[in-house]
N, C-alpha and C positions, 0 to 999 in steps of 0.2 A: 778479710780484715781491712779497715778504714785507714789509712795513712793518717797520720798527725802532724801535723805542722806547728814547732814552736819557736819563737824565737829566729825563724827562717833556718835552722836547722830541722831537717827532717830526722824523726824519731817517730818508729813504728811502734805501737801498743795498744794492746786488747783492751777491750771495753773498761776490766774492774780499774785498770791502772791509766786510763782517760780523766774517767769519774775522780780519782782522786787525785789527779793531777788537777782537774781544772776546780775541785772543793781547795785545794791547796791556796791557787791562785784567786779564787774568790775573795777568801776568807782575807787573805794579803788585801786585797784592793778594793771591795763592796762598800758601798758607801749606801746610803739612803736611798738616792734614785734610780741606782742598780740594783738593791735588793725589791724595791719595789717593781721594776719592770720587768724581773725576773719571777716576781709571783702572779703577775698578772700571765706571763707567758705560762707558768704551768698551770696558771690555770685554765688557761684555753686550751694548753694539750688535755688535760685532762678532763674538758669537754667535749673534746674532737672523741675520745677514747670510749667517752660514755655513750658519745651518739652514733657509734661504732657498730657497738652493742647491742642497738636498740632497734630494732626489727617491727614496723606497725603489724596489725593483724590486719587481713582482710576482713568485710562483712562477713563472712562466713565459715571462718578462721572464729571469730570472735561469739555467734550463735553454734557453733559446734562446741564451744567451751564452757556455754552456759548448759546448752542442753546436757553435757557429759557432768556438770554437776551436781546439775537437776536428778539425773539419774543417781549419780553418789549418796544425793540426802536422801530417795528411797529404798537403796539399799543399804542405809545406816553403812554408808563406807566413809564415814564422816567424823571428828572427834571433836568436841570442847574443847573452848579454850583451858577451861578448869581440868579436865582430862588430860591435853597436853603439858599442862602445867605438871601436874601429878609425874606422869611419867617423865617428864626431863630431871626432876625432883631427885628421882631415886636412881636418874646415872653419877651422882657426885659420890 
């Protein structure tokens, strides 16, 4: 667990009651060019996170995936959009 520091009194607390301590504190004192450099920062967390994610293929990686579905369309292991369509239809 992360130690918290507020106010230079030290006070220990789990994550959910960090978050809303420091939503608390925002919402008190955000001003325009805080909220703003606060969405630019999650927004680059939330790019770091995507390109986390994101794994390239090899050449070979990437001709093994075509050929695999080259084989699927001749063995009709394949379905229509209009097919998929239909069957998502009749899970409601």
């Amino acid at each position: 667990m992360r130690k918290f520091y507020l106010y230079k009194k030290k006070i220990v607390m789990d994550l959910q009651s960090r978050k809303i301590q420091f939503i608390q504190e925002f919402l008190k004192y955000a001003n325009t060019n805080i909220l703003d450099q606060f969405e630019e920062m999650l927004k680059l967390e939330r790019e770091k996170e995507f390109e986390k994610e994101i794994e390239p293929m090899t050449l070979k990686e990437y001709e093994l995936r075509v050929e695999k579905a080259i084989e699927d369309v001749r063995n009709n292991r394949v379905k229509t959009a209009r097919k998929l369509k239909q069957e998502i239809s009749t899970w409601k």
